[in-house]
Every structure is written in C-alpha cells, then in structure tokens.
C-alpha positions in Angstrom: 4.8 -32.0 16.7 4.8 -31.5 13.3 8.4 -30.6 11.3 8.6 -27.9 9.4 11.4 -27.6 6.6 13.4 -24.2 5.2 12.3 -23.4 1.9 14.6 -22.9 -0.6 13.4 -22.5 -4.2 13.5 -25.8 -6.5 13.3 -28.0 -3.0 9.3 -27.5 -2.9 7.1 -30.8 -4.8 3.7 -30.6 -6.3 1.3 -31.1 -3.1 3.9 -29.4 -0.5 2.7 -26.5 1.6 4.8 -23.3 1.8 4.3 -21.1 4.5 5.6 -17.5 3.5 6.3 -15.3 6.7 6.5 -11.4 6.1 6.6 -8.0 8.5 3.3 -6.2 8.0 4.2 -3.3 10.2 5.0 -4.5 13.8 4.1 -7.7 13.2 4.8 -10.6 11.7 2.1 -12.1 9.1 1.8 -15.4 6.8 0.0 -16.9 4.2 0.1 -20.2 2.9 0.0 -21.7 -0.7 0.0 -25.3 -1.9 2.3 -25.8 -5.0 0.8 -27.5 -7.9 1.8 -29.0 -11.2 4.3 -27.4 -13.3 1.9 -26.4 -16.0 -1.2 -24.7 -13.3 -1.1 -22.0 -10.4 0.0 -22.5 -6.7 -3.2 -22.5 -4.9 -3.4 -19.7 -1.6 -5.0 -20.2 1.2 -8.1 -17.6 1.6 -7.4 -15.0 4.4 -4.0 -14.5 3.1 -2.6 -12.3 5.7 -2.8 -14.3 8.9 -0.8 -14.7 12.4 1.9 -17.1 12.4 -0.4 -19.5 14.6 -3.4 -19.1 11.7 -0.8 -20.2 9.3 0.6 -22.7 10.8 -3.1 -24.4 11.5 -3.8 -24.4 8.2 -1.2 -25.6 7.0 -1.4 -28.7 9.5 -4.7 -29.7 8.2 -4.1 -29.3 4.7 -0.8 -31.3 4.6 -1.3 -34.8 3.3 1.1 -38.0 3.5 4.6 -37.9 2.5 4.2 -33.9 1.8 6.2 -31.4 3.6 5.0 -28.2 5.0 7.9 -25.7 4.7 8.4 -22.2 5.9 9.9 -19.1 3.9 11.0 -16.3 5.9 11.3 -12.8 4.1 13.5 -10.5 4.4 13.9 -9.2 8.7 11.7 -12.4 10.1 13.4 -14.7 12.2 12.4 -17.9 13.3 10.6 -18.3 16.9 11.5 -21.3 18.7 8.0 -21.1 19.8 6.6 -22.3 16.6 7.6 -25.6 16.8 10.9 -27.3 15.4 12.5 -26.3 12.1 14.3 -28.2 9.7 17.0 -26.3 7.7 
C-alpha cells in the first residue's frame, strides 16, 4: 500500500504530489497538484474536484521514484483510516 505523508508547507520537493482534501458541502472533495520548480507553477490535476478515491488514483499513477505523495487536510477534514496509512 502506498504511504502517504502530512503536508506541511516547506516539506513538499519539486516532483512531489500533494493531495488537498476540502468539505464541498456534505462531502469531502480533493484535487491534486504536482509541485514544480521554484521559478514555474504547480501543475493541477484536470477534474479538480474529485472523491477522495479519484484523488488518491491519480495521484498513485502520477508519483514517480523517490517522490512522496502527501495529503493536506483543510480546515473540518479528518483523516479516514480507510484511505490507506498516513505518515505524520
């Protein structure tokens, strides 16, 4: 399974994968970026209000060697267990 790490601004490396969970009314929603070079843009994910389990796919198959994928909860989202394993 794979880990996923808290994200805490200034931890994140050029080629990481941050997962950003929010409440969108009932439910919880996500999007995904992959943070680039100091000097350009992060790069999001199209479709960028997705379920936790769209995120999380995407994420999987975008993440290369030795990159981390990690996960930003906003304000009122708790972790579920039932995503997998995370990292603090």
């Amino acid at each position: 399974m794979t880990p996923y790490h808290r994200y805490c601004k200034g931890q994140e490396n050029e080629g990481d994968l941050v997962i950003k969970f929010y409440r969108s009314g009932e439910k919880i929603r996500g999007y995904v970026r992959k943070v680039a070079a100091s000097q350009d843009d992060d790069a999001i994910f199209p479709g960028e209000e997705m379920s936790p389990a769209a995120a999380f796919e995407i994420a999987r198959s975008h993440v290369r060697d030795n990159h981390l994928i990690l996960v930003e909860l906003a304000e009122g989202v708790e972790w579920d267990r039932a995503w997998g394993d995370l990292v603090v």
